[in-house]
Structure formats: structure tokens, C-alpha cells
N, C-alpha and C positions, 0 to 999 in steps of 0.2 A: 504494500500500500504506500500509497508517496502522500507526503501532506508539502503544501506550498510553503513554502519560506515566506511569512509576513515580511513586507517591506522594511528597509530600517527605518523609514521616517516613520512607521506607527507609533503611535500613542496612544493608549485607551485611558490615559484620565479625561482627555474633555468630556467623556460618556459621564463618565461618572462624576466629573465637576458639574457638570450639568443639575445631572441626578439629586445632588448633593444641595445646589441653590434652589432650586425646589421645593425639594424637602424642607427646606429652611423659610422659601418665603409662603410655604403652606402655614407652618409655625407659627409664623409673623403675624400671619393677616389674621388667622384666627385667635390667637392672643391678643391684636389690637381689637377685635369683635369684639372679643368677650371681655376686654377692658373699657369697650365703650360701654356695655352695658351695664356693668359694673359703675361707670363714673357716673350713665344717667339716672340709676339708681340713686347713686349720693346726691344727686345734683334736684331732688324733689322740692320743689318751689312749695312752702306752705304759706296761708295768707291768714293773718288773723287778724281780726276785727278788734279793737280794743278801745276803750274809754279814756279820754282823753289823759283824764291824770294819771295814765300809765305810760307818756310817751318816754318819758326818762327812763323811768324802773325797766320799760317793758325790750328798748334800746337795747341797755347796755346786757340784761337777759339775752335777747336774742341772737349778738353777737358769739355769746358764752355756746348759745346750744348750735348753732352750726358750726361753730368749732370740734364738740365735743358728735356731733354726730352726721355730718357733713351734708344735712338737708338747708334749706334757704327760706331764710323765714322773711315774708313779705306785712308789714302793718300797715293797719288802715285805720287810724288814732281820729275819733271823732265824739259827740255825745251819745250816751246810748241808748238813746231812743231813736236815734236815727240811724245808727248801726241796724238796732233791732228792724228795722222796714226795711233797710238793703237786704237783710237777711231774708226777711218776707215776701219780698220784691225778687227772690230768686238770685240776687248777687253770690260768685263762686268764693264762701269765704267756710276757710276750715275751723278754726276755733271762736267763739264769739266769748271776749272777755269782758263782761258787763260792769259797771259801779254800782248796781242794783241788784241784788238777788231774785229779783221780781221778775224782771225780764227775761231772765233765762229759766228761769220755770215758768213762765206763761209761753215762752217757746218749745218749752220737751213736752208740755202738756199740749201744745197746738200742734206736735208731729215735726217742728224743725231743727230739734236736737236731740242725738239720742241718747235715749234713756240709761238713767243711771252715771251718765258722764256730767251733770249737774253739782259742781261739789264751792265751797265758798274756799278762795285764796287769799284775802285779805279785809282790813277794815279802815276806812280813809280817814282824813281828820282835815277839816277847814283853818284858814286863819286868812288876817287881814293883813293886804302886801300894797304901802303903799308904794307911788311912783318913785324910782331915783331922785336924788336931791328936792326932794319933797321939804317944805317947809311946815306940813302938816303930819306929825304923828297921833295919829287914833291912840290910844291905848286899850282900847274896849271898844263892843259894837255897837254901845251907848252912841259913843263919840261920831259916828257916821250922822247924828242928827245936828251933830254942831253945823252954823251959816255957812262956813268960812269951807268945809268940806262940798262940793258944789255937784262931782258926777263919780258914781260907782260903778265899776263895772262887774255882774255876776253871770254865770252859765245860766242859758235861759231855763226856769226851772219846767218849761212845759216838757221838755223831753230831757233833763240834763240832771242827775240824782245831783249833785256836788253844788247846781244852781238850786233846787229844792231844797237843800240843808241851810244853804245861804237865808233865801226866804225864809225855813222856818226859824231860824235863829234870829234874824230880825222882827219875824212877829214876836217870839217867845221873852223877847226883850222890850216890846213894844214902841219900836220905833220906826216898824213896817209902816206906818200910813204917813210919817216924817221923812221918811227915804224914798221911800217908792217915785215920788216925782224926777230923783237924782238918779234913777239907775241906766245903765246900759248893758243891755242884753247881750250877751256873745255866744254864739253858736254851741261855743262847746267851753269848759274850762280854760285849755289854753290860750282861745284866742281873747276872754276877761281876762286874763295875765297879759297879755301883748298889749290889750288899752292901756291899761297902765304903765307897762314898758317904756310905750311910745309917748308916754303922757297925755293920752287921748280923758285919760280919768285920771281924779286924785288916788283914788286906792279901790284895789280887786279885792273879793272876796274870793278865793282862789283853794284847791287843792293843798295840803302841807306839801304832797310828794313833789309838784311843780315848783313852792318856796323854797323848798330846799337847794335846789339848784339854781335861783336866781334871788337868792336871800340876801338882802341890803340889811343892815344891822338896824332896821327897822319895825320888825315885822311881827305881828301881835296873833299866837294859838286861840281860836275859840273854842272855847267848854264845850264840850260833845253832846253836854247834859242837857243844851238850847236846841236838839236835831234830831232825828229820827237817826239812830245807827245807819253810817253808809258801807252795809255789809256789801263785799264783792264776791262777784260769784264769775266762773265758766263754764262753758258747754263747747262740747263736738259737734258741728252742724252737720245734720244726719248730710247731707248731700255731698260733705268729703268725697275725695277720692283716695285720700293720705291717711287715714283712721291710724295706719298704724304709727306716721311721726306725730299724727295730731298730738296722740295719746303722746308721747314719748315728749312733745312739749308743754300738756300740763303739768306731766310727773316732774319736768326739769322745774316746773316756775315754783313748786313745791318740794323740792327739792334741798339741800342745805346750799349749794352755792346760790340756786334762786331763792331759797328765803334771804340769806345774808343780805342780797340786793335789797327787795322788798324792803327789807328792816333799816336799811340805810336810805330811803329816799322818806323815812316816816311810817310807813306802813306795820298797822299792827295785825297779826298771822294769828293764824286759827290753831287753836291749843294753850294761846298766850293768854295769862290771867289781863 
């Protein structure tokens, strides 16, 4: 039998160099696949709804939980009564965190939270902020009937828990039908902290958790004992599609590094005397 002498110029690695990059950019492409879907995973956009005196608190939380769990938390900081109607109105929001507890059980009870995810995260406290270089310091909610104090700004209380406490601490002091001509209404909390800010008003009635961050060494706590408790409360909006970071961003805001926050913007936490 006779076999042919391969040529000397053969080489049989380009076969298998070939072979071999193949092999590899099979490797490649399906590890970047399955790395894309892995990162779209991480990359779950949450949107939560929150009341406005939570834009600090709820800020520097959220920072914290997409670090520690690599979803993306979108806020939509407003008063929560009109949270509550975007929610009603069918807007795509995962968590609704309320400054009324009311709210979010007339929601799980009307079928647009689900049940059992209802639980209270916090308790607010008011005080009086007046503007920078203010030559008018309140001491008491008395003092908002003195002449010389002229425009207030509070959350309007028809949809705003935090404007409600306001009102009723100035009935409960009786100096609601003395003020009331002075006041100006602001959407939500925040934006009665910004009257003031800008000097649009002498002095807000505002959130502690917002005075805290914008605290001029003038700024006066009112007694809780002139207000209906501003228990906070959350819910899951049954219509998630993310139930499972939802969940995983109440537990954080309950949490020991999200209580420590809460506690440091004023906020007093449920179990605390």
C-alpha cells in the first residue's frame, strides 16, 4: 500500500486555530447573554410614591438600597392625597408610602394594595420654620397671630396629612380664625418650606424631617398633643410588576440602617416608646 507524502508546506493548526476561536467566541457570546441578563435583572427600575416629608429621609435610603441590592429606585415625593388618585388613576407606581395611615388602608381595602403589605414605618412631628434672616421669631403657634407676622405658608390640608396637623394645631390653640386670612397653601409640604425659603412667607409650618435639613437656629417643635398622630404607613401596589424588590425595599426602610436614617431626619419608629 503506498500513502502520499503530505506536502512540506502542510500545516494542520489553522484547522484547529480555527476550531479553537470558535469554540471561544461561542463562550463569549453566550456569557455576555447570560451577563446581560443577569445585569437586566439588577438593573429593575422601582418607583415609589412617597409623601413629601420623606424627600430627604427617603433620598438618602434609597441611595443605600440600590447599592446594597442593585435595583433602581425611582421617587415620586408629593402630598398624599394626590399620590393616592395617581395610584387610583392607574399610574405604574410600586410602593405607595403614605403620611396617613388612612390612605393606605382605604387603598388595600378598595383592591389597590395588596393585602397584608399595609404595615406603619414611622411617626412625623411639625414645627414652625421661619424664613432666613427673619426678623420675626415665633416662639409658639400662639405667636403666628401676632400683626407684625403677615403670611404663612402650610400643606394644603384638603389632601396633605402634615397641612391637617398644621390646621388642627392652630384650631387647638385657637388662633385658626386669627391666621387663616395669613395663610398660603402649598401643594405638598415641601413646596410650604420653599415659600419660606424664598421669603414668599414669614414662617412654614412644615415637617421636623424637612427642618432638619434646612434648620436656621430659629426654628420652634410643636406639641404633638395640639394634632391628631401623623402615623405613616406603606403598601405594595397590587399592580407591581417588582413585588419581589418592592418587598425587599420596605424591609430595607425598616431595616437598622433605614431606621438609623428615619431617626436622624426626626422621625419617631414603631416599637419606640
Amino acid at each position: 500500500m503506498h500513502y502520499r507524502r503530505r506536502p512540506a508546506s502542510y500545516r494542520p493548526y489553522p484547522v484547529f486555530v480555527a476550531a479553537l476561536f470558535a469554540l471561544i467566541a461561542i463562550a463569549y457570546f453566550t456569557g455576555c447573554d447570560s451577563g446581560s441578563s443577569a445585569t437586566r435583572s439588577a438593573r429593575v427600575t422601582l418607583t415609589v410614591s412617597a409623601a413629601a416629608d420623606l424627600t430627604d429621609a427617603f433620598t438618602e435610603i434609597g441611595t443605600l438600597f440600590e447599592k446594597e441590592t442593585g435595583a433602581k429606585v425611582v421617587f415620586n415625593f408629593g402630598s398624599t392625597g394626590q399620590l393616592d388618585q395617581q395610584i387610583r388613576q392607574g399610574a405604574p407606581v410600586d410602593v405607595f408610602a403614605s403620611a396617613n395611615l388612612a390612605y393606605v388602608e382605604k387603598l388595600e381595602k378598595d383592591g389597590f394594595v395588596i393585602p397584608g403589605t399595609t404595615a406603619l414605618y414611622a411617626r412625623g412631628r411639625i414645627g414652625l420654620w421661619p424664613r432666613d434672616n427673619s426678623p420675626l421669631y415665633p416662639q409658639s403657634i400662639q405667636d403666628l397671630a401676632r400683626p407684625e407676622i403677615k403670611r404663612i405658608a402650610i400643606a394644603n390640608p384638603e389632601h396633605a396629612p402634615y397641612g391637617m396637623a398644621a390646621m388642627q394645631a392652630l384650631q387647638s390653640t385657637g388662633v385658626w380664625e386669627a391666621v387663616k386670612p395669613k395663610l398660603v397653601m402649598g401643594e405638598n409640604a415641601s413646596q410650604a418650606l420653599q415659600y419660606a425659603k424664598t421669603g414668599n412667607v414669614d414662617v412654614a409650618i412644615v415637617p421636623l424631617s424637612l427642618i432638619i435639613q434646612n434648620a436656621n437656629t430659629h426654628w420652634v417643635l410643636i406639641p404633638e398633643n395640639l394634632h391628631q398622630p401623623i402615623d405613616q404607613a406603606y403598601g405594595i401596589v397590587k399592580r407591581t410588576v417588582h413585588e419581589k424588590e418592592a418587598r425587599q425595599f420596605i424591609a430595607f426602610v425598616n431595616s437598622h440602617q433605614g431606621r438609623d436614617i428615619m431617626k436622624k431626619y426626626g422621625f419617631k419608629l414603631p416599637g419606640e416608646d
